[in-house]
Every structure is written in C-alpha cells, then in structure tokens.
C-alpha positions as CSV (number, residue, x, y, z in Angstrom):
1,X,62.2,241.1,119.8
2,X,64.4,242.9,117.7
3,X,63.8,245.1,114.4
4,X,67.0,244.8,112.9
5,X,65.9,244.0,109.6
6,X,63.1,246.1,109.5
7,X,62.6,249.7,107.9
8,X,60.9,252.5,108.7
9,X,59.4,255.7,107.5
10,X,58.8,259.5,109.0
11,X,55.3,261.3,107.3
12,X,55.1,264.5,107.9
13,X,50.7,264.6,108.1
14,X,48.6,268.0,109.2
15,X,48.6,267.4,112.4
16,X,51.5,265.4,113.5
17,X,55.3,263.6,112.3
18,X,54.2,260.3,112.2
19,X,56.9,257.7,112.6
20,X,55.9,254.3,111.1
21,X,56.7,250.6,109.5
22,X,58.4,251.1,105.8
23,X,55.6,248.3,104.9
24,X,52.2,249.8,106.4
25,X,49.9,251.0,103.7
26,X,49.6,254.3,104.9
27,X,49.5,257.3,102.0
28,X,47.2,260.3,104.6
29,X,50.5,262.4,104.8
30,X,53.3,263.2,103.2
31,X,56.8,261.2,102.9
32,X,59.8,262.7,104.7
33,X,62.7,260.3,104.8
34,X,63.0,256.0,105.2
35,X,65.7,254.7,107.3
36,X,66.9,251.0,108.0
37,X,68.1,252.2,111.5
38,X,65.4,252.3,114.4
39,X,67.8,254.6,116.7
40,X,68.7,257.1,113.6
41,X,65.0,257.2,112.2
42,X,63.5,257.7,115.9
43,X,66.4,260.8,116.5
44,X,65.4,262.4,112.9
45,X,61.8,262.2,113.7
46,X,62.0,263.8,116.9
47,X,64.0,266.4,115.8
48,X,61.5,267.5,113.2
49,X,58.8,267.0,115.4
50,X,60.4,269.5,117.6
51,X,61.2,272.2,114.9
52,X,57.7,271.7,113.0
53,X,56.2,272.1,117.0
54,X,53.8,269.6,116.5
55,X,53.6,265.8,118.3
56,X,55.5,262.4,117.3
57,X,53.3,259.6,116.9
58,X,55.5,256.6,117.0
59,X,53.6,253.9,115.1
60,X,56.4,251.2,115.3
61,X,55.8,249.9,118.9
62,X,53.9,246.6,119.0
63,X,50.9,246.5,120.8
64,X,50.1,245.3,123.9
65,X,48.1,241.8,124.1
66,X,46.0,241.8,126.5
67,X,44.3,238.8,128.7
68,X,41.1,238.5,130.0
C-alpha cells in the first residue's frame, strides 16, 4: 500500500512527539508542523523527538489484522 496522497501531522504532547494521520481527530497535544511527504515528516519528527529527549510514537503504521 502506498500513502502518496496522504498527509500527516507531528504533535508535540507531554509525554511524547506523536507522529500521526493529517485526518485523525486527535486535539490532546499541541500542533507542530503537517507535511504531504511520509519520508520528510518521519525525518522532522525524529529529529525533534531527539532534541526534546522524549519518545516518537509513530501513529501512521496500519495495524496488524490478525487471524484466529
């Protein structure tokens, strides 16, 4: 699957630089940046994680289906 023409967003919460979908209804931290560009967004949200010292949650990854 590819994400080419989706958009996502960096918060900056209390705890953590949350990376996530541009469309998730999400307002429990504080807007940083939005970027069209998986690769660019995922570089700038690392970097700040890193310089803030605190982790990266990377909300973008779909989840895992599971069979039972």
């Amino acid at each position: 699957m590819t994400n080419q023409n989706a958009s996502y967003s960096v918060y900056l919460s209390n705890f953590a630089v949350e990376l996530r979908r541009e469309k998730s209804d999400f307002s429990g931290a504080q807007l940083v940046c939005s970027q069209n560009s998986y690769a660019k967004v995922l570089q700038f949200a690392e970097a700040l994680a890193h310089s803030k010292e605190m982790p990266l949650q990377n909300y973008t990854q779909f989840e895992r289906r599971y069979e039972y």
